[in-house]
KELO-732518 format. One record per residue (C-alpha): x, y, z; residue number from 1. Coordinates in pm, 1 decimal, padded with zeros to 6 digits. Last residue first. Layout:
N
<east=X	north=Y	up=Z	seq=NUM>
...
//
This chain:
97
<east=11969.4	north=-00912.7	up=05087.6	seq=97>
<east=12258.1	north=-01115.0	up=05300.8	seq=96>
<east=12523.5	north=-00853.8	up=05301.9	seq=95>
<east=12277.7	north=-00608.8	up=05380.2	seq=94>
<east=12170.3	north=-00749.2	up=05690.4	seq=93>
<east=12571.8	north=-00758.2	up=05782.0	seq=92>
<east=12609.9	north=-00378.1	up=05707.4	seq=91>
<east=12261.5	north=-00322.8	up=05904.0	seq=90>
<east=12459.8	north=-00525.3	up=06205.0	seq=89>
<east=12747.0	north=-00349.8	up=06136.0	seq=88>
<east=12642.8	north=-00010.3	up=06118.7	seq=87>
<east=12421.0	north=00007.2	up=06480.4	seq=86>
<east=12326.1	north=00366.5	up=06482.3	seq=85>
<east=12088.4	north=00300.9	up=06208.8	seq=84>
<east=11993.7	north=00567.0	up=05981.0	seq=83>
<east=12292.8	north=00619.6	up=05810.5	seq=82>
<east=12351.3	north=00281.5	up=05731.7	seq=81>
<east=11946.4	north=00217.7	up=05609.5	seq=80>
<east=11982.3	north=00533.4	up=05363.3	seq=79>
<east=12305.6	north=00382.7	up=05231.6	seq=78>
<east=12178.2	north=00048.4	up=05188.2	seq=77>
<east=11867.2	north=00126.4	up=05036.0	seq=76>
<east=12005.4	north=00381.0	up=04822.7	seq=75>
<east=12216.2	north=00029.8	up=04683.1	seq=74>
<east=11987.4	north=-00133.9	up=04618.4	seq=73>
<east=11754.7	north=00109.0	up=04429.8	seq=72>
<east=12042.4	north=00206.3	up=04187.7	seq=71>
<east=12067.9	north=-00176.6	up=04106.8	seq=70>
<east=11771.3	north=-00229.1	up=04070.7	seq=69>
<east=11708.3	north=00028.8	up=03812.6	seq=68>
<east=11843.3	north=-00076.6	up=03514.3	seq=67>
<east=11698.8	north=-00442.6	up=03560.6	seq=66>
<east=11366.5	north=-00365.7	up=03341.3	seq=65>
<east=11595.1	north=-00289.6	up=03025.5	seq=64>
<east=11619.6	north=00017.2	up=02804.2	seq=63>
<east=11805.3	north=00053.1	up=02518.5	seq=62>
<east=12054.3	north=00257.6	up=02370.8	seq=61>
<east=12267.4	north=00321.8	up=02691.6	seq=60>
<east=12293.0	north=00670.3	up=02650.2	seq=59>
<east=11902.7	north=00740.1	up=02525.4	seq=58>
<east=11783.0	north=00477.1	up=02732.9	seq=57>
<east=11961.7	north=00675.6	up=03061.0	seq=56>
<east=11803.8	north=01017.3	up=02954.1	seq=55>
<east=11430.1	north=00859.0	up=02897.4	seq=54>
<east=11411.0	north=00728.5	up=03255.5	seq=53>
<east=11547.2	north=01114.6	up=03368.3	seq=52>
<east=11283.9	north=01218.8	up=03203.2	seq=51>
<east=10982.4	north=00967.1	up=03384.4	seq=50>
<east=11194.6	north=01005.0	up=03711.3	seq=49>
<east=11136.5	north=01404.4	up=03639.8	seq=48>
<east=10767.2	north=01353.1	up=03541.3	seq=47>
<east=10705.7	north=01132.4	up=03876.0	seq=46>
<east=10845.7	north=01388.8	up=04058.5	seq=45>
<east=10671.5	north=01671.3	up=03943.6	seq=44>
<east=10350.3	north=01439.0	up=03985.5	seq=43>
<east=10420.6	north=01330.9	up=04338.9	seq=42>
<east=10470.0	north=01724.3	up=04420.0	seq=41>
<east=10153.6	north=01798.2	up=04272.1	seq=40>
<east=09945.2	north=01531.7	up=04463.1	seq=39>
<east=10123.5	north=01617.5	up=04765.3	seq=38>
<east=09974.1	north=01970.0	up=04683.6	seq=37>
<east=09641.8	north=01869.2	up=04604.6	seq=36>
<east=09622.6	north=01676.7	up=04914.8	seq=35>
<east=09755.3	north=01940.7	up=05132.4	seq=34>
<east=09500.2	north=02253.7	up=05010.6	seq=33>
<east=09676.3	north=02555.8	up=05136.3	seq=32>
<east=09407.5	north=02756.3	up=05382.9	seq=31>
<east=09655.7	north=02904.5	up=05620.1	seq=30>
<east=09540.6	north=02657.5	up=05822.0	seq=29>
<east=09652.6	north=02354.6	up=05658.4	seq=28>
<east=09974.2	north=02550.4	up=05605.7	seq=27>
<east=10028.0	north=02535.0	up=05972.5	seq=26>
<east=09959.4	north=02169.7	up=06000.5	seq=25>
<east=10150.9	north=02080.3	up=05766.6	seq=24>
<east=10444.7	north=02231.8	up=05827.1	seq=23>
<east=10767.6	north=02290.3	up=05699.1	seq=22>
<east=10736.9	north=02057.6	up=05370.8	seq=21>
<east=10339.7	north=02207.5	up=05324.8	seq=20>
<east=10474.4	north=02531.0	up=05317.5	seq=19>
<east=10764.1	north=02455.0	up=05054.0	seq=18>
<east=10475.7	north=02271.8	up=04879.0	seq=17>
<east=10270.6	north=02579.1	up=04865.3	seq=16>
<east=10510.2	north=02815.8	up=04781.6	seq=15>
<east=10575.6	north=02558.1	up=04468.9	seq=14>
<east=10232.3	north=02575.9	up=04384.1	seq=13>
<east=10182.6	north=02936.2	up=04363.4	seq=12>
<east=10466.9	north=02987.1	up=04169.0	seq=11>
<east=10812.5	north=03169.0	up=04195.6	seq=10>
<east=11060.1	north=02968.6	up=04413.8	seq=9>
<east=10938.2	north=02581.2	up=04337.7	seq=8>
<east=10813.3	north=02629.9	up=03963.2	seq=7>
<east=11137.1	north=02836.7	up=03876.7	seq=6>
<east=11343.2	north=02592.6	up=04016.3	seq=5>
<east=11215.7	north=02295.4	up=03841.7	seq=4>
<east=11194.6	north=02518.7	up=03521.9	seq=3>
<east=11597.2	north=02596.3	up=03594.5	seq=2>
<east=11657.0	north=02210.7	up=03639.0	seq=1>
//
């Protein structure tokens, strides 16, 4: 977590993808290449799910396919309740998935 933060408050890169998160546009002009910064943000991330991967096998001593549906479920269903207005009719879709 400290490299993550270093690499986000004291590089080039991770001025760039604060830019690019507050506007596009803007950094665009400034002359900050987007796609190479998505690109480097997707691969931080990636590397990170890729560790964090690596952390669960090692406590559960093996590593299984179904792991993460469970976790992705259930984001789902929170990020889908707070974005609709409407809670029990999401609740009730989600009953049925």
């Amino acid at each position: 977590m400290l490299l993550l933060q270093y690499v986000i408050h004291k590089t080039k890169v991770g001025k760039a993808m604060r830019a690019v998160s507050l506007d596009r546009d803007a950094a665009e002009l400034m002359g900050i290449d987007i796609n190479k910064t998505i690109s480097n943000t997707f691969a931080i991330g990636s590397a990170l799910a890729g560790a964090a991967g690596v952390l669960v096998g090692i406590y559960y001593n093996s590593i299984n396919p179904p792991y993460g549906c469970s976790t992705r479920i259930k984001s789902l269903r929170r990020s889908s309740n707070r974005r609709n207005r409407n809670r029990s009719r999401s609740s009730i879709w989600w009953f049925f998935f």
